[in-house]
C-alpha positions as CSV (number, residue, x, y, z in Angstrom):
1,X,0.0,0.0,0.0
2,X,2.8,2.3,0.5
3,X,3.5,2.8,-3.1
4,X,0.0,4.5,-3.4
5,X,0.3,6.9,-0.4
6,X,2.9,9.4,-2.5
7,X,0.1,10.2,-4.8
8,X,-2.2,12.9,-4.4
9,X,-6.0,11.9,-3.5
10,X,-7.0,13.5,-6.2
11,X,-4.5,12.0,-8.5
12,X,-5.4,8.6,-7.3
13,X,-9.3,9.5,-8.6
14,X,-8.2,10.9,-11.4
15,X,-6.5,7.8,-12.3
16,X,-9.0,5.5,-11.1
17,X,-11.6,7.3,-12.8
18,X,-9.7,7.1,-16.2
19,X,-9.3,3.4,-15.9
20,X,-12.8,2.5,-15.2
21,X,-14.0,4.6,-18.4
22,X,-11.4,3.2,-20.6
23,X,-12.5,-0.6,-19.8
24,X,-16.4,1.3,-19.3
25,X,-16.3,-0.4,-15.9
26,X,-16.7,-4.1,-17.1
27,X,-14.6,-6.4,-14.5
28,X,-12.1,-8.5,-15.6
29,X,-12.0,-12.1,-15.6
30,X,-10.2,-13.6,-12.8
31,X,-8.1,-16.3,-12.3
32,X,-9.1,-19.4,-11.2
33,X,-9.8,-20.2,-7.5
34,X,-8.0,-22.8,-5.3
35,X,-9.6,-25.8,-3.6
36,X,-8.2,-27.1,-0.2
37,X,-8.4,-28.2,3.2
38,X,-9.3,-26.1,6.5
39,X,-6.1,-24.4,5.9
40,X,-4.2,-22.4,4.1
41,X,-0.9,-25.1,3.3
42,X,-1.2,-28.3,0.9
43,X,-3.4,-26.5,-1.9
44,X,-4.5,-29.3,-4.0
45,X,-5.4,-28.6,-7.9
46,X,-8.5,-30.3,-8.8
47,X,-10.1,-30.8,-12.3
48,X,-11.7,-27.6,-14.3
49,X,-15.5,-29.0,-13.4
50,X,-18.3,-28.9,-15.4
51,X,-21.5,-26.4,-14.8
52,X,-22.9,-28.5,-13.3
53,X,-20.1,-29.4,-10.9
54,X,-21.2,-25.4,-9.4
55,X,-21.8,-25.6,-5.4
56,X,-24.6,-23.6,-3.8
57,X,-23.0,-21.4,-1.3
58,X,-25.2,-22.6,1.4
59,X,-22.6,-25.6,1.4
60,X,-19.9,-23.0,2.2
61,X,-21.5,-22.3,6.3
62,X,-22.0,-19.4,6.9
63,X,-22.7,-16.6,4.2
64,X,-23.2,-12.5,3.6
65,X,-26.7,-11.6,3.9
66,X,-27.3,-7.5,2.8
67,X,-29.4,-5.6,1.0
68,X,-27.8,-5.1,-2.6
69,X,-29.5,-2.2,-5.2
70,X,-27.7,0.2,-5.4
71,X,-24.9,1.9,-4.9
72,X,-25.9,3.4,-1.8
73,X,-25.8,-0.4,-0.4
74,X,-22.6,-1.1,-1.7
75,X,-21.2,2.3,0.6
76,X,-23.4,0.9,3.6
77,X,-21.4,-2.1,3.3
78,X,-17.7,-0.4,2.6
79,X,-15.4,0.6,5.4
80,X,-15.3,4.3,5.5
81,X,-12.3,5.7,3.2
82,X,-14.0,5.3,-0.3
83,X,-12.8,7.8,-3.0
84,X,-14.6,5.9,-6.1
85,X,-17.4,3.6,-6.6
86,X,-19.1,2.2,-9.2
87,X,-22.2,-0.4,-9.3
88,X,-23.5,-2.1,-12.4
89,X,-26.9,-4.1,-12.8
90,X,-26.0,-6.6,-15.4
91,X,-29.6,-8.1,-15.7
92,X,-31.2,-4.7,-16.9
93,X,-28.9,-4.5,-19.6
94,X,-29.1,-7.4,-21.6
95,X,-30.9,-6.8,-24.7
96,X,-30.1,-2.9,-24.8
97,X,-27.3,-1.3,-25.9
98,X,-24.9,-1.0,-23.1
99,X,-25.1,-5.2,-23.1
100,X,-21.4,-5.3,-23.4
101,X,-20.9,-3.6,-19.8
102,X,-22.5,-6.9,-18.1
103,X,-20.4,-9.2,-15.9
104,X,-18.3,-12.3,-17.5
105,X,-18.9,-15.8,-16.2
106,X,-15.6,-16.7,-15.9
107,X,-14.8,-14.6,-11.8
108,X,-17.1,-17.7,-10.6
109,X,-18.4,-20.1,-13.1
110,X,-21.9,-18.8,-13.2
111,X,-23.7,-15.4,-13.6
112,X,-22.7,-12.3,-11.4
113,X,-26.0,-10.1,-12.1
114,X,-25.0,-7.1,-9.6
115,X,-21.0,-6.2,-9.3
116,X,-19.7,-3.0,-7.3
117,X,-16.5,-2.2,-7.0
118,X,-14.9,0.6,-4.4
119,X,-11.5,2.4,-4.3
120,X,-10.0,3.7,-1.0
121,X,-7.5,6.4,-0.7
122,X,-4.8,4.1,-0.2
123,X,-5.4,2.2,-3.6
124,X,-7.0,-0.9,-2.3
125,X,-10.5,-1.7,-3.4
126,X,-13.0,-4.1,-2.4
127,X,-15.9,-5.8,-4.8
128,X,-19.3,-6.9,-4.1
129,X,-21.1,-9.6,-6.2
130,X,-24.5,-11.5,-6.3
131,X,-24.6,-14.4,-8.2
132,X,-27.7,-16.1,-9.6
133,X,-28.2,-19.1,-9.2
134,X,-26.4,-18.6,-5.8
135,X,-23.4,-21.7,-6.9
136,X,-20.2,-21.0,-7.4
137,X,-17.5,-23.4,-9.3
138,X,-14.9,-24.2,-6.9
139,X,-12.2,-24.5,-8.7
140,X,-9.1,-24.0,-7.0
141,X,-9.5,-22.6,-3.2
142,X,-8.0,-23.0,0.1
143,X,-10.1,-21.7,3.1
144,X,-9.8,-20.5,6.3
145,X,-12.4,-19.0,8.5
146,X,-13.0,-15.6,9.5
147,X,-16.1,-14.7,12.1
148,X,-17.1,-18.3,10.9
149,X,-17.4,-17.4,7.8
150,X,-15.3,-19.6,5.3
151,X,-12.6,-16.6,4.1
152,X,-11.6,-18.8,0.2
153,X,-7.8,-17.6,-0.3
154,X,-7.6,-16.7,-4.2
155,X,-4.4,-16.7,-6.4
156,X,-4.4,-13.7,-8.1
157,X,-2.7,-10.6,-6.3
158,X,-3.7,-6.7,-6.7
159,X,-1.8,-3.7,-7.8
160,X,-0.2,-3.6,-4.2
161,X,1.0,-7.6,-3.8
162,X,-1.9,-8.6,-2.0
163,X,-3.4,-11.8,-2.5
164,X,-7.1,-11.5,-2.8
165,X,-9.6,-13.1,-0.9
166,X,-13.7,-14.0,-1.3
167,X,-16.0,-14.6,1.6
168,X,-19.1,-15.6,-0.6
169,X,-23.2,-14.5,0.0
170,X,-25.3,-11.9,-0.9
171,X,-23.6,-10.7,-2.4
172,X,-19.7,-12.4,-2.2
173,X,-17.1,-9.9,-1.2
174,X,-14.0,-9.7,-2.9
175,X,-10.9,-7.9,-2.2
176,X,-7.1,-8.2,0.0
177,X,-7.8,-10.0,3.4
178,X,-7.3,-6.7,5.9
179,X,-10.7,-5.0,3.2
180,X,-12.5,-8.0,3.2
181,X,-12.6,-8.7,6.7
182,X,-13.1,-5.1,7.3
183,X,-16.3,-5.2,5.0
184,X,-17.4,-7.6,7.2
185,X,-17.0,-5.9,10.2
186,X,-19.3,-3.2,8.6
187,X,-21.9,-5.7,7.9
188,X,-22.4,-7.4,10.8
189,X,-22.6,-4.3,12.9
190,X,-25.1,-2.2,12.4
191,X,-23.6,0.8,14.1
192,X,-20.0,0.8,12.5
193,X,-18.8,3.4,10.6
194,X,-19.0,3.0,6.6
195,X,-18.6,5.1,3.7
196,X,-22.0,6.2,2.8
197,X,-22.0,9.1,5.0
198,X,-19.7,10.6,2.6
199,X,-21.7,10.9,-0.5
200,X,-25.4,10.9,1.8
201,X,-25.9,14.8,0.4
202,X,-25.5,14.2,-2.9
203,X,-27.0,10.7,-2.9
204,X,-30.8,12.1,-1.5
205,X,-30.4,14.2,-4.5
206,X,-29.9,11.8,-7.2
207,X,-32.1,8.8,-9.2
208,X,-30.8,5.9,-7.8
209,X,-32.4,3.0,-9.9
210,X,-30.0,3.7,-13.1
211,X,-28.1,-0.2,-13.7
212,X,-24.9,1.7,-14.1
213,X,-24.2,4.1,-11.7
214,X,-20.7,5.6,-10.0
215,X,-19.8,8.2,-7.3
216,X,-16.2,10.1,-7.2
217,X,-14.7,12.5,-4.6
218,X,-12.1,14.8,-5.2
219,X,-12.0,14.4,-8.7
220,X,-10.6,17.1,-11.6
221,X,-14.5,16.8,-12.5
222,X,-15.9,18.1,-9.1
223,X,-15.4,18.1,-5.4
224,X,-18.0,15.1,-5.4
225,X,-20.3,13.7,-8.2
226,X,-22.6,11.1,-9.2
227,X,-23.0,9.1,-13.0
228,X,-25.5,7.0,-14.0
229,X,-25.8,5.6,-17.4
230,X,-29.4,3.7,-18.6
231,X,-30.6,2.6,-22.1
232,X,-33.1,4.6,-23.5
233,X,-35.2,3.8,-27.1
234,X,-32.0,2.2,-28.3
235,X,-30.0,5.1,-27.1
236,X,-27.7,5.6,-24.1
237,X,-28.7,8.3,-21.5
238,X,-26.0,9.8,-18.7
239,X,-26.7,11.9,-16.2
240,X,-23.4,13.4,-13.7
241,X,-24.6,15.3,-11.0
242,X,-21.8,17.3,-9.6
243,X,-21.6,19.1,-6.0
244,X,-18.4,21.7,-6.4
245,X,-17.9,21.4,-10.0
246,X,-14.3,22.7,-11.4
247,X,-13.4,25.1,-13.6
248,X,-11.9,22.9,-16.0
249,X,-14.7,20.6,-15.9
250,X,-17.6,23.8,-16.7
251,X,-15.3,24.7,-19.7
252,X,-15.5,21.3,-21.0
253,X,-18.9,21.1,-20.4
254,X,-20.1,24.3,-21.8
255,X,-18.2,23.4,-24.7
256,X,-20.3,19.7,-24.9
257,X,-23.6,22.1,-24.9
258,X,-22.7,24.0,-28.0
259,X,-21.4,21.0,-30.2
260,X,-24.3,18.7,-30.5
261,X,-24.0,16.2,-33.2
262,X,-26.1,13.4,-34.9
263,X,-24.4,11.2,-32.2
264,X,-24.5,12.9,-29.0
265,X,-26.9,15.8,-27.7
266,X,-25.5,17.4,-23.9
267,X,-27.2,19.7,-21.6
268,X,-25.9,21.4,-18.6
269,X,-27.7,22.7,-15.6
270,X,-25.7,25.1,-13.3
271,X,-26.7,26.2,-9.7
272,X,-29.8,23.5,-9.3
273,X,-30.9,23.7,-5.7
274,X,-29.6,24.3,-2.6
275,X,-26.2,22.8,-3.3
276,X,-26.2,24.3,-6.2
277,X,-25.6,21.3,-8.5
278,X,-24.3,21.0,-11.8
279,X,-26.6,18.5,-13.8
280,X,-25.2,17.1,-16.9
281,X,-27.6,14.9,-19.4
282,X,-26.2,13.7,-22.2
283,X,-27.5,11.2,-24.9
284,X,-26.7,9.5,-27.9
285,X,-25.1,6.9,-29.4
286,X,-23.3,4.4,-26.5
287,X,-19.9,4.7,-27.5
288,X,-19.9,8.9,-28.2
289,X,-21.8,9.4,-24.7
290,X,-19.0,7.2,-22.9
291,X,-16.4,8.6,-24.8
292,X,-17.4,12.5,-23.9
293,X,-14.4,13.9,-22.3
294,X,-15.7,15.8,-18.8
295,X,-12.4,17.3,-18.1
């Protein structure tokens, strides 16, 4: 983690918020799991299984049970620290034009149908998955236990050397050991601190049922803001509300405002309310709405 700490906060967003629309937020595929004792020594390979080889996670003991629709759970379940978030809804976009953003199959051998994903200051990030049907394939995993909860030690490392961990539920959580057992700290105490608080002004402001949305502090776009992407008739529709919006960022989108073309139409509404939010709709074709440059 130390490597992160000489960047600026708001370099660290404006990094993080690059990355997630250069890949437009879709998760990567991850490595195969490990499959073992009670332990974490003597990890034993076992054959790539079949679908229906999956395990329901009621097998696993004891499992995550949390309220999972939006963003705003994802930050009720996050340690407090959260620079970035995003949440998608992969089963409202099939069939529509954003399909391409939905989850791949291969994180846990069967369909992830809500994913949120959450940066901290430091660099580390945690995920959040439900999975329908509610089996996983258990591919290669060992496991020890955490709050009795089965803590499934993964191969795959993040940016930081960490190896990544998975305590599966409703939805699994994903993420270094210190995050993950932190998350669940958050979860099974109803009074702990967590890191919707943070964005709780903007959020009571905001449409919270769009199956792509994201939230960013300290950003070159604004001191805090809020995206959400839908499909609409064909078309994609995105909507940044922006608390504290820079200078840079009101250039840019002033200059959105007086180019429309045939592929993308923006409006911009300055000093809405009393927080005087910046509302940005833009629409259009998918790729030249996720492409528009805020800043």
């Amino acid at each position: 983690m130390a490597c992160m700490k000489k960047y600026k906060t708001s370099t660290i967003v404006a990094i993080v918020i690059a990355g997630f629309m250069v890949v437009i937020m879709v998760v990567q595929p991850f490595m195969a799991f490990f499959w073992g004792g009670n332990n974490n020594s003597n990890q034993i390979a076992q054959p790539t299984p079949t679908p229906d080889d999956r395990i329901p996670l009621s097998r696993l003991g004891k499992t995550i049970d949390h309220r999972f629709d939006s963003i705003t759970d994802g930050l009720n379940m996050s340690p407090p620290g959260v620079i970035v978030a995003r949440y998608i809804n992969s089963e409202e976009l099939k069939g529509t034009s954003m399909e391409s953003l939905t989850y791949p199959q291969t994180i846990y051998g069967t369909n992830i149908v809500q994913g949120y994903l959450a940066v901290f200051g430091d660099g580390s990030r945690i995920e959040l998955h439900q999975l329908n049907p509610r089996k996983f394939v258990p591919r290669y995993i060992s496991i020890t236990k955490y709050k009795d909860y089965p803590l499934l030690m993964r191969p795959e490392r993040d940016a930081n050397g960490n190896y990544m961990f998975s305590i599966m539920g409703d939805p699994c959580i994903m993420g270094p050991r210190d995050k993950v057992e932190e998350t669940v700290d958050v979860i099974d105490d109803k009074n702990a601190s967590n890191s919707y608080p943070y964005f709780r002004e903007l959020l009571e402001r905001v449409d919270l049922d769009a199956p792509v949305q994201m939230v960013a502090m300290y950003s070159p776009i604004a001191r805090q803001y809020y995206d959400a992407m839908r499909a609409v008739d064909g078309q994609c529709e995105r909507t940044i509300t922006c608390i504290g919006v820079t200078e840079n960022a009101t250039a840019r989108l002033n200059e959105l405002a007086a180019n429309t073309t045939d592929k993308i139409d923006c409006n911009v509404t300055f000093g809405e309310g009393d927080l005087n939010l910046t509302i940005v709709r833009i629409t259009g074709d998918f790729n030249a709405v996720v492409d528009a440059k805020l800043y």
